[in-house]
C-alpha positions as CSV (number, residue, x, y, z in Angstrom):
1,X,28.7,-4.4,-19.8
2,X,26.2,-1.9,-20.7
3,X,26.9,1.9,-20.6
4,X,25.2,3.6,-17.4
5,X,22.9,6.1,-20.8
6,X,21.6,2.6,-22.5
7,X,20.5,1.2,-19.1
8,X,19.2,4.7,-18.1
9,X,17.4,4.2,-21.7
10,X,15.9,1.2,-20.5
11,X,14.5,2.2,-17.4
12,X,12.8,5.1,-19.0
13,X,11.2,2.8,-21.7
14,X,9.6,0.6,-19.3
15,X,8.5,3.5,-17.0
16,X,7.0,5.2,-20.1
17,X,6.0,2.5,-21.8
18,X,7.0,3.0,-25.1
19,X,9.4,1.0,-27.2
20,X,9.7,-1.0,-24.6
21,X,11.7,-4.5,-25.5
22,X,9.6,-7.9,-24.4
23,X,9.9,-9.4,-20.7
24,X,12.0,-12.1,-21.1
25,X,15.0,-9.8,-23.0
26,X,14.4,-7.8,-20.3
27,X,14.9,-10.1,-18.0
28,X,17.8,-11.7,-20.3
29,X,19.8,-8.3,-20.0
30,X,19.6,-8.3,-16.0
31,X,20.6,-11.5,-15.8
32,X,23.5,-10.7,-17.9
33,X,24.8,-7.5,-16.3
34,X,24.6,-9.2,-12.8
35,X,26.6,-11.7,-14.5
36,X,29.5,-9.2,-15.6
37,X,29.2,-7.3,-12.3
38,X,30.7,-10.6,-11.0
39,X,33.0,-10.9,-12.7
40,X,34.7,-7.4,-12.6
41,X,35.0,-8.2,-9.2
42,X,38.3,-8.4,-7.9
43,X,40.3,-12.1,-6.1
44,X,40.2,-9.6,-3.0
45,X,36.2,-7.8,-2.7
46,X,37.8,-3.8,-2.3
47,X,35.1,-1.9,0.3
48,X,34.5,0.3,-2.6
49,X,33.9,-0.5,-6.0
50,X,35.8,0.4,-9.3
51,X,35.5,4.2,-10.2
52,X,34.2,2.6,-13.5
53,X,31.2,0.4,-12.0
54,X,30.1,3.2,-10.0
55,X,27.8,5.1,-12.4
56,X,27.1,1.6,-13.7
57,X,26.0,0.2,-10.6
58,X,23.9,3.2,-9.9
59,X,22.2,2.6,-13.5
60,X,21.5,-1.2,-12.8
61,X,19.8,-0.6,-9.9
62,X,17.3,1.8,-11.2
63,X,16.5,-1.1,-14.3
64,X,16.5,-3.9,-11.0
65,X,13.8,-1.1,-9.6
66,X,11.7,-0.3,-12.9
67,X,11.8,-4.0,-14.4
68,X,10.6,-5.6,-10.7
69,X,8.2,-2.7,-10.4
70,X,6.7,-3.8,-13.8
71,X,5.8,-6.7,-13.1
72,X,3.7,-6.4,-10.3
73,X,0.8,-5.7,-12.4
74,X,1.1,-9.5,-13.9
75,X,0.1,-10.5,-11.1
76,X,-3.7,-11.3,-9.7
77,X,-4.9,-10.6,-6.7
78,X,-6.0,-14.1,-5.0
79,X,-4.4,-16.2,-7.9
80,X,-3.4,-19.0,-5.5
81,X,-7.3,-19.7,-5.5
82,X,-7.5,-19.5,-9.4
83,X,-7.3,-22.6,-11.1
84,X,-3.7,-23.6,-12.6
85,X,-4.7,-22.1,-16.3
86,X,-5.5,-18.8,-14.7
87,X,-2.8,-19.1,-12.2
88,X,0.1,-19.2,-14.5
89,X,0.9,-15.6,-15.8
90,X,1.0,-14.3,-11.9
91,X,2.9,-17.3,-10.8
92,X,5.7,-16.8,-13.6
93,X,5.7,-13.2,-12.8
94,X,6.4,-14.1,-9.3
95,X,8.9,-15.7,-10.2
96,X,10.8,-13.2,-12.6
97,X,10.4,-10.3,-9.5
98,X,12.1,-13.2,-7.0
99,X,14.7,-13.4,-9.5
100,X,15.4,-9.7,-9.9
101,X,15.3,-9.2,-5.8
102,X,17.7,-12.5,-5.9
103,X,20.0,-10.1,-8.2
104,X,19.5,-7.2,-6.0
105,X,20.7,-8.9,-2.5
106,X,23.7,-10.3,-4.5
107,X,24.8,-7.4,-6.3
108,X,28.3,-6.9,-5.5
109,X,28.5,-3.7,-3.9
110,X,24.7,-3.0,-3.7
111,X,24.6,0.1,-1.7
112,X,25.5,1.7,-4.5
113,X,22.6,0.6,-7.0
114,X,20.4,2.2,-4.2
115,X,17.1,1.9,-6.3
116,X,17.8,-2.1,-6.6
117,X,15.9,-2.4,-2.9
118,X,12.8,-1.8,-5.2
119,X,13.1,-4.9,-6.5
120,X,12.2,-6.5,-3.0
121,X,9.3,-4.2,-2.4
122,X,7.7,-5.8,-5.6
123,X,8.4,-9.2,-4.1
124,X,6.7,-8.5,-0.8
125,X,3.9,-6.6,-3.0
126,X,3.7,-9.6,-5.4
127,X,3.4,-12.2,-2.2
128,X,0.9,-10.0,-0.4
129,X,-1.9,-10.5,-3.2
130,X,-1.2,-14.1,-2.7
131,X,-4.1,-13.0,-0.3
132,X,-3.3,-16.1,1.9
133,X,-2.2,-16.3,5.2
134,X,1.3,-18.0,4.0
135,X,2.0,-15.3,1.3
136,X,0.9,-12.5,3.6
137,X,4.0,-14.1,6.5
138,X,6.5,-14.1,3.1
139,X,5.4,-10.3,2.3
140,X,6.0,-9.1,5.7
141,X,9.8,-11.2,5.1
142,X,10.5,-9.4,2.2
143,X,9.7,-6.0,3.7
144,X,11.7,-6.5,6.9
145,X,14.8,-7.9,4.8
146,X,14.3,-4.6,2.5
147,X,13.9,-2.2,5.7
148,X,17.2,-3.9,7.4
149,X,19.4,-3.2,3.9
150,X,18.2,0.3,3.6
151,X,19.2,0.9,7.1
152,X,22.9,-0.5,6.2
153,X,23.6,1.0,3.1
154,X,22.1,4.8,4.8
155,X,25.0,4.0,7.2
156,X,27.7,3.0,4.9
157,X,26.5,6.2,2.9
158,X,26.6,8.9,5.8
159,X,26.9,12.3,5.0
160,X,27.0,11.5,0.9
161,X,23.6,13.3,-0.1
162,X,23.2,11.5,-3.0
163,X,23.5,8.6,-1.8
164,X,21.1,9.6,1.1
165,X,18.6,11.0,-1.1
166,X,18.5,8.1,-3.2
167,X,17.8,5.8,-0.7
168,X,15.0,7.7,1.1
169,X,13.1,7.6,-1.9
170,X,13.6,4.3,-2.6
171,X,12.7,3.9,1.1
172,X,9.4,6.0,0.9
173,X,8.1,3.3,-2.0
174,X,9.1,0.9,0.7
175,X,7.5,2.1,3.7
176,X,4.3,2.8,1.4
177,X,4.0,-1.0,0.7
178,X,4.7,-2.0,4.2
179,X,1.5,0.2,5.1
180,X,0.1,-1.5,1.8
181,X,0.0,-5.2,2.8
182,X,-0.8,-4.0,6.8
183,X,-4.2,-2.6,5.1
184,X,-4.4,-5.6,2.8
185,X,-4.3,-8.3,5.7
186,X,-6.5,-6.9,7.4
187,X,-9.0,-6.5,3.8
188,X,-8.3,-10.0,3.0
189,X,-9.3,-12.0,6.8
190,X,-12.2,-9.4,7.5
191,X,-13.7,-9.4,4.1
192,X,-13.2,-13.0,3.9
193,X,-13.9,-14.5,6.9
194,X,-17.3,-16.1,6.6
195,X,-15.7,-17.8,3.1
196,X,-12.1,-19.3,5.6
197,X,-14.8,-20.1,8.4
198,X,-16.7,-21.9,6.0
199,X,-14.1,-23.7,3.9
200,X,-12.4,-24.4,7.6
201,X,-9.2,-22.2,6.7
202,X,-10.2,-20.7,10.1
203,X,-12.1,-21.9,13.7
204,X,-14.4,-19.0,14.9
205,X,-12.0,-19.3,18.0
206,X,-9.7,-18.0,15.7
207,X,-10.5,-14.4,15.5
208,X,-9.1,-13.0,18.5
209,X,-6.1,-13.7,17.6
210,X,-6.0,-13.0,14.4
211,X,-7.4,-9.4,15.7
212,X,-4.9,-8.9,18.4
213,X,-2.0,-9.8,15.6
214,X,-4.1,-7.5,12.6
215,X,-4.2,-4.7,15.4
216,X,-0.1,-5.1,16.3
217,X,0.6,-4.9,12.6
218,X,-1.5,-2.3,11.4
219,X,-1.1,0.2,14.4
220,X,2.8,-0.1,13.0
221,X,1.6,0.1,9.6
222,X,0.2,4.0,10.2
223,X,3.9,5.0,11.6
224,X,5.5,3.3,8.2
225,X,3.3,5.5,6.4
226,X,3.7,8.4,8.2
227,X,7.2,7.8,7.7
228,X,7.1,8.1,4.6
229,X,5.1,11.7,4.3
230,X,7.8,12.6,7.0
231,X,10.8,11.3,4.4
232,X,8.7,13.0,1.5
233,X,8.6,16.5,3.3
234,X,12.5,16.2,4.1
235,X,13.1,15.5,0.5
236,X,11.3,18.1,-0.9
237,X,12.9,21.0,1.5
238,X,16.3,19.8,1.0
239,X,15.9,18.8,-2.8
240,X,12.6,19.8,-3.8
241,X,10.3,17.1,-5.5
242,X,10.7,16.5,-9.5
243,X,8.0,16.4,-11.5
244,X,9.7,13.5,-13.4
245,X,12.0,10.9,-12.7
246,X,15.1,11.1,-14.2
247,X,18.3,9.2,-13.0
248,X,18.9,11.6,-10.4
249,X,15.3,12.2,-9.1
250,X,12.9,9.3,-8.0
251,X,10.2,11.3,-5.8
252,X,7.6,12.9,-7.3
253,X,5.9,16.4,-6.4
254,X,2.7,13.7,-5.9
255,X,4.9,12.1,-3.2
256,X,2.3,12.8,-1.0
257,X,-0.7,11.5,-2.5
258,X,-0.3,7.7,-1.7
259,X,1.3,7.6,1.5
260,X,-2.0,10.3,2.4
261,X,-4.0,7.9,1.1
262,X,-2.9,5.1,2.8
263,X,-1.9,6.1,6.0
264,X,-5.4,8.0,6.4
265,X,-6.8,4.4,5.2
266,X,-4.9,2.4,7.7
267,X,-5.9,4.5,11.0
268,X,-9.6,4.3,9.7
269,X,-9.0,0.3,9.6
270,X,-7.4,0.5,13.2
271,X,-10.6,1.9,14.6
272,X,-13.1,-0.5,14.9
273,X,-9.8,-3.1,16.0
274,X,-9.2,-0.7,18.6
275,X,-13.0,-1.5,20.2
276,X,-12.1,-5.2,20.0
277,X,-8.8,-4.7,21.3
278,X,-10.7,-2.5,24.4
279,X,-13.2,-5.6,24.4
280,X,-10.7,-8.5,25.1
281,X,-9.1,-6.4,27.6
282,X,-6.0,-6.0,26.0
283,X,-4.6,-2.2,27.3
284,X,-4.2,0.3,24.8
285,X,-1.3,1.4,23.2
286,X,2.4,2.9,25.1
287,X,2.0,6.6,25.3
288,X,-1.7,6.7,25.7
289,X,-4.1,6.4,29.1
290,X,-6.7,4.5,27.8
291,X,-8.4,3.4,24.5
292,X,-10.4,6.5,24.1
293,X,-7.4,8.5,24.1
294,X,-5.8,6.3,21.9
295,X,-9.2,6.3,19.0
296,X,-8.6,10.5,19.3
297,X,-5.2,10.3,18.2
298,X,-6.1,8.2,15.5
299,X,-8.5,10.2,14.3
300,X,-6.5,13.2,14.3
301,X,-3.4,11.4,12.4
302,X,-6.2,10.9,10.2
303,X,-7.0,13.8,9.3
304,X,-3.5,15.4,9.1
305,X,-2.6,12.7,6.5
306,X,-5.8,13.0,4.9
307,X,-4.8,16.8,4.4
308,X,-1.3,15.5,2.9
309,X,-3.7,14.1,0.0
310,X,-5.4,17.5,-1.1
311,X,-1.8,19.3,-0.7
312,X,-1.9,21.6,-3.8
313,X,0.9,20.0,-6.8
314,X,1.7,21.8,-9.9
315,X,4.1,21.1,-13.0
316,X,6.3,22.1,-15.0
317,X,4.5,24.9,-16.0
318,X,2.7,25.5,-13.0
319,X,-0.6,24.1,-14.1
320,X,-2.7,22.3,-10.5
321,X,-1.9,18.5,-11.1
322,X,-5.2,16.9,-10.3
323,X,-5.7,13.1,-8.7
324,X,-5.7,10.6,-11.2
325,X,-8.9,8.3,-11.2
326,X,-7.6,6.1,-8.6
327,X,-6.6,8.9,-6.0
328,X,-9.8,10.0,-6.5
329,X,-11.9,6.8,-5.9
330,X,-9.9,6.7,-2.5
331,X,-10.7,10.0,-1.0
332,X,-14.0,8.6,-1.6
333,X,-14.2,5.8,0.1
334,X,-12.0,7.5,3.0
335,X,-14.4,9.9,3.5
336,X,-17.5,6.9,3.2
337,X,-15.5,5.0,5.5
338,X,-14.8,7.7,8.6
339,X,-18.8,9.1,7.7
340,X,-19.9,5.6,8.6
341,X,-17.3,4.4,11.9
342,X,-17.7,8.5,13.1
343,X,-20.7,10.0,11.7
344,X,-21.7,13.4,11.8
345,X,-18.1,14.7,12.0
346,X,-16.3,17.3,9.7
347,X,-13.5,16.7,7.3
348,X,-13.4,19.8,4.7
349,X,-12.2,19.3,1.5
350,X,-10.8,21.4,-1.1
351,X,-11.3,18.8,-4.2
352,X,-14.2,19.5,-6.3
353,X,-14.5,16.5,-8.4
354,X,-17.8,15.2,-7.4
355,X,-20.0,17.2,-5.4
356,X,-20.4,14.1,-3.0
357,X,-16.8,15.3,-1.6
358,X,-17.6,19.2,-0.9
359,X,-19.5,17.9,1.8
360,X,-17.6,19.3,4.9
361,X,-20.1,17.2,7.4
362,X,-20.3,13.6,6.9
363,X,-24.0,12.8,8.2
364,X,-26.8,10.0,6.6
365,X,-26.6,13.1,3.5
366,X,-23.1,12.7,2.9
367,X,-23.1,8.9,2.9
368,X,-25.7,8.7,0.8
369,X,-23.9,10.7,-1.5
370,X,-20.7,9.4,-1.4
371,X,-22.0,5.9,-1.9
372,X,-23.9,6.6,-4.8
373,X,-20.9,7.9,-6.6
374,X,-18.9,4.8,-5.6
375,X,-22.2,2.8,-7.0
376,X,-21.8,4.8,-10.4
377,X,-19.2,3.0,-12.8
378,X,-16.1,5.4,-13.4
379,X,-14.7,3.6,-16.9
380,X,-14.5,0.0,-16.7
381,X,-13.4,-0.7,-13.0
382,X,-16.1,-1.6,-10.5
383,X,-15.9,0.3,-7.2
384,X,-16.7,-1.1,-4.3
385,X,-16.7,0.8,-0.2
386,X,-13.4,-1.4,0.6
387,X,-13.4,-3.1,4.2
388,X,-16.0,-0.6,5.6
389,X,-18.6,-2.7,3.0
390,X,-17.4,-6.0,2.7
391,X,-16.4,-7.1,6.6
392,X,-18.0,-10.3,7.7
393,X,-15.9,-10.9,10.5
394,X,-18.1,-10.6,13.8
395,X,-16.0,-8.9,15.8
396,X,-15.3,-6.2,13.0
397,X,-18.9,-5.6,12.4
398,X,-19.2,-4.7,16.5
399,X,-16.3,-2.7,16.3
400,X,-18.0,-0.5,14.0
401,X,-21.2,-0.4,15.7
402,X,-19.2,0.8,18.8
403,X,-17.4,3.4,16.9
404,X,-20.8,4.7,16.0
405,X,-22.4,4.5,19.2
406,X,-19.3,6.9,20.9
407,X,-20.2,9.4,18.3
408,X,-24.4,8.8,19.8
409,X,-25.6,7.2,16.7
410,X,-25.5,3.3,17.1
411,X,-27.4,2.1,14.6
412,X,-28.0,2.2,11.0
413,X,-24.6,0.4,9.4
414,X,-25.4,-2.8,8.9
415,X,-29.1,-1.3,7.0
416,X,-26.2,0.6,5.1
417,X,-24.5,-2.5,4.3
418,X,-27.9,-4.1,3.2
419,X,-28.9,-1.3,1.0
420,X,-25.5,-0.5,-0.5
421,X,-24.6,-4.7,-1.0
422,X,-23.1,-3.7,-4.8
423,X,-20.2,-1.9,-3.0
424,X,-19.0,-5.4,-1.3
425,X,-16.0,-6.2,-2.8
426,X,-17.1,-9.4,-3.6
427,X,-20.7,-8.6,-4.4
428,X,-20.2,-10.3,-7.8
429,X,-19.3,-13.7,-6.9
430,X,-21.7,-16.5,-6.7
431,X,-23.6,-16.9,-2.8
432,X,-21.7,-14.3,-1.4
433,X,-24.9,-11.9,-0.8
434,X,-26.5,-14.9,1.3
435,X,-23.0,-15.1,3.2
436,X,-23.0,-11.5,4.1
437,X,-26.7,-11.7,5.0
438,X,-26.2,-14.4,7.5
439,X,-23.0,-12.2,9.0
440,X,-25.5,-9.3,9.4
441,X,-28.8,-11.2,10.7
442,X,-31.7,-9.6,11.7
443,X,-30.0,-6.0,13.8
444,X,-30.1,-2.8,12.6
């Protein structure tokens, strides 16, 4: 068995990246300490384990989290459509991240390699860009299985801070991608609904109830990630956030960026659902008198994650930390997306990075602006305006016109769509533009 400073070697290798030893050693070595963590269990399973496999334990479970975490990159988004060439790499990595969750859920004594619940995080992740209706049902699985350990092992762990601390920011990581695949359901049936309609994956009479279960999922997805800016926040006043992960620290001081991101994402999404929701009668959520009421509140969790994103972060040295290129391509397309489902409102900002995001009101100005910098290639990656420019599912489309007539300005978003086509996700792919024109027809 493995020392818990050659593991901890490990883990920062593949986090960094460098000198990092080749998948299948990898892969070799977990196998091989799950193995001897079997066997150094005793006839009769103690409620505690050895002094000597704690630290151990603890070090394992940050190389099941790091390894698992890895991998995800391996695999392609939609690779179940590729053909079986193109397929391969993501399906084998699927299958080495379901053999490091497999590990986690057996580890003897896992509540105390906390950071091992990664490991089932990257197996929900890695099913969710199956991007089909069957690996979406497997995702949500994993995450529920992964939310129901946490809560056990916080319990067995009461009142031992390091334990607690450990598995809150494990569980922020875990409530992120549970916001994550609520955002990508919904991307994957509304951007792709005139190709399933078409290829008779799905009935038109299908949509309101894939709405109703999209609306149910997500409206829980915005509480997961506010969750996780709440757990961020508790961290950092109890703790204080590192500014790199070490054994002992997980969470970040940029904690807050991606839950921001995604929980200000996930309420935008929710908004034109809600006006389909209102539309097949359906009453609005506990806690709120009627749908209007309810499209408010969303709006203003909005914005307070939305200011989570900006929230200053320094180093070491006290230099400003500023978004990396990703971050910055979602405030973007945040501030594109609630300019074109509530036009004309206000959402300062504090980021300078392009001057299409100083613009504190988001009018016809401000999305022209922000779409042209989302047109503009930033390195190799194309851009694209996410669901708010690639929907094709009726009801969706409505939804957004009625957002936009509450805020007195009903037309103008499916022009928008026509004009700005390049920002469809899918704008590349062959007879998608006379897909999305049929959608749209002759309004607007």
């Amino acid at each position: 068995m493995r020392n818990p400073e050659e593991l901890d070697a490990l883990c920062l290798a593949i986090r960094n990246k460098k000198g990092v030893p080749p998948t299948e050693e990898l892969l070799a070595i977990a196998t091989e300490e799950f193995d001897q963590f079997c066997r150094a269990v005793p006839d009769e399973i103690p409620q505690l384990p050895p002094h000597e496999l704690v630290e151990p334990l603890w070090s394992f479970g940050w190389l099941l989290y790091e390894l698992s975490w890895s991998l995800t990159p391996s695999v392609q988004a939609g690779y179940e459509a590729l053909d079986e060439n193109a397929a391969r790499p993501s399906v084998e990595a699927t299958k080495q991240i379901a053999l490091l969750a497999d590990i986690a859920r057996d580890l003897p004594w896992p509540e105390y390699a906390p950071r091992a619940l990664g490991a089932l995080r990257s197996q929900a992740l890695a099913h969710s860009k199956r991007d089909t209706e069957a690996g979406l049902l497997r995702a949500w699985t994993f995450h529920e299985d992964a939310h129901e350990l946490y809560a056990n092992y916080r319990e067995n762990h009461k009142g031992n801070s390091r334990y607690e601390k450990a598995l809150d920011e494990v569980m922020i990581q875990l409530w992120l991608a549970q916001t994550g695949t609520s955002c990508r359901t919904i991307e994957q049936t509304v951007g792709r609904w005139a190709e399933s309609v078409r290829d008779e994956e799905f009935e038109p009479h299908d949509e309101d109830r894939l709405m109703q279960q999209m609306f149910d999922r997500l409206w829980n997805g915005v509480s997961f990630g506010e969750e996780a800016l709440r757990v961020a926040a508790e961290i950092d006043a109890t703790h204080h956030l590192a500014h790199e992960v070490t054994r002992e620290d997980l969470a970040l001081a940029t904690a807050y960026r991606n839950p921001g991101i995604m929980t200000a994402r996930a309420a935008l999404l929710l908004l034109p659902l809600s006006q389909a929701m209102q539309s097949l009668g359906r009453l609005a959520p506990r806690g709120y008198a009627d749908w209007p009421a309810a499209r408010g509140a969303l709006l203003q969790r909005m914005r307070d994650s939305y200011k989570e994103i900006e929230k200053p972060v320094v180093d070491d040295r006290g230099e400003p930390v500023d978004l990396v290129a990703d971050h910055q391509r979602s405030v973007v397309q945040i501030r594109l997306n609630l300019a074109l489902v509530a036009p004309n409102t206000e959402l300062a900002s504090k980021l300078d990075f392009a001057e299409c995001v100083t613009r504190t009101r988001l009018d016809d100005a401000a999305v022209q602006s922000l779409s042209e910098w989302l047109a503009t290639p930033q390195g190799t990656r194309r851009n694209d305006a996410n669901v708010i420019g690639s929907a094709t599912m009726p009801s969706y489309l409505t939804g957004v016109e009625a957002m936009r007539a509450a805020h007195d300005v009903p037309s103008g978003y499916r022009a928008w769509r026509r004009q700005w086509f390049e920002l469809d996700r899918y704008a590349t792919e062959q007879g998608r533009r006379a897909l999305v024109d049929q959608v749209l027809g002759d309004a607007d």
